[in-house]
N, C-alpha and C positions, 0 to 999 in steps of 0.2 A: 361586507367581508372585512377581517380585521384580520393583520399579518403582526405577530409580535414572538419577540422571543419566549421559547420556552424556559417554564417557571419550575418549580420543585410542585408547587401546586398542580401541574399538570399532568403528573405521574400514571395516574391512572387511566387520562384518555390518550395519554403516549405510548404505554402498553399494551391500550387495545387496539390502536395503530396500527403498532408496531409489528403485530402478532396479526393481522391483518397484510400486510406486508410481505412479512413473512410467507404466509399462507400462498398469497397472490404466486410468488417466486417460488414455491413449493419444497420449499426449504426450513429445516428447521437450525434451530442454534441453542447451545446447552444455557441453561438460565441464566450462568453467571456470564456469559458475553453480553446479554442482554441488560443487564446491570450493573456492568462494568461501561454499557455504553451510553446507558442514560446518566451513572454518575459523571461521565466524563463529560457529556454535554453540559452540565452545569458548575463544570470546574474549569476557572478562569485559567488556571496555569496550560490547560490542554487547547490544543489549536483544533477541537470538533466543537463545532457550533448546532443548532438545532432553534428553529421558527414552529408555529404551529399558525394553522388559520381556525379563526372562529367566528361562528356566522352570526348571525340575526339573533340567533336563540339565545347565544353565549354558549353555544357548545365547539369543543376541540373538535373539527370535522379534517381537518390536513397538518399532515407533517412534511420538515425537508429539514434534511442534518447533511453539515455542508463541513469538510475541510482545507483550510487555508494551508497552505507548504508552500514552499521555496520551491524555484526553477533553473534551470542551466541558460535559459535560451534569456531570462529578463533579470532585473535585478527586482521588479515589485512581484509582490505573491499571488498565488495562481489558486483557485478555489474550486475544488475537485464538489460540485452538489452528487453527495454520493445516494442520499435515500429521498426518497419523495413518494408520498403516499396520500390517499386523500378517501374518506369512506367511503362504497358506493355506496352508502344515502345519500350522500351529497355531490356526486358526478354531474359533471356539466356546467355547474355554477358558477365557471373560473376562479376557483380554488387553487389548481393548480399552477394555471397562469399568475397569479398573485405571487405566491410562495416564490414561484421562480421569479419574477419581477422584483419582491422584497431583498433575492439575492442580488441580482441584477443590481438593482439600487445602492445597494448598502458597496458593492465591488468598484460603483464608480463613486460614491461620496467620501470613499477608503484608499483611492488610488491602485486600486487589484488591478494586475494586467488581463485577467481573463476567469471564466468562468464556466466549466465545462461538466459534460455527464456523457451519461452513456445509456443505454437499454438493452435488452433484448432485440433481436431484428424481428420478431414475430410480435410484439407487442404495438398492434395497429393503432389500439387508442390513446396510447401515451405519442405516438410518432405522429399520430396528427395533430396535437398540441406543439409540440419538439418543433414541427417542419412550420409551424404559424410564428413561432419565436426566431429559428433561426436553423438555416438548412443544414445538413447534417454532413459529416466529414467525412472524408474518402482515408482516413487511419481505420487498421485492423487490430486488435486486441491480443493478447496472448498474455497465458496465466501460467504461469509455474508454481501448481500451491506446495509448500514446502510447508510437512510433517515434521514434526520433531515428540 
């Protein structure tokens, strides 16, 4: 298993990720957010980041696109890993665990105070990974999605 940043070369199997992903979360999104957020992953000026894992074969089998921001509570930056995705052809392989280790990695050799996610609470097979890395927090979420 190989953990590296994503390339412009990897468009194609970040797409079908991503729309995999999607799916999973039974959600859809209009093209151009999806385009706007693969551009932004490979533009240095934006603080979204994005790793893929690839296996043995040399095929893209896992994604995680991670944002770095500022905090109130620390002065070093806090890294929000918002998506994480991994093919089910390739489940179980510790793909996942990678991806989040490469973040993990890369927050302490960066000096990051923390590194955090979130899921679903009905999402059993991603929370027994979650609960083998690091136990989960007693904060409740709340969303105000503002239309415009």
């Amino acid at each position: 298993m190989n953990i590296r940043t994503v390339t412009p070369l990897d468009r194609e199997s970040w797409f079908h990720l991503w729309r995999g992903y999607l799916d999973f979360y039974e959600t859809a999104l209009d093209a151009r957010i999806s385009e706007a957020t693969w551009r932004r992953l490979l533009d240095q000026n934006e603080p979204i980041y994005g790793m893929v894992a690839i296996d043995k074969a040399d095929r893209v089998i896992g994604l995680v696109n991670y944002v770095l921001h500022a905090n109130t509570w620390t002065e070093k930056p806090v890294c929000y890993l918002e998506d994480l995705f991994v093919d089910a052809s390739a489940r179980g392989q510790g793909a996942g665990r990678a991806l989040i280790g490469a973040v993990v990695d890369m927050a302490k050799m960066q000096g990051w105070h923390r590194v955090y996610w979130q899921t679903k609470a009905g999402n059993a097979t991603a929370r027994a990974l979650y609960d083998k890395i690091t136990p989960a927090t007693d904060w409740v979420r709340y969303d105000v999605d503002v239309k415009t």
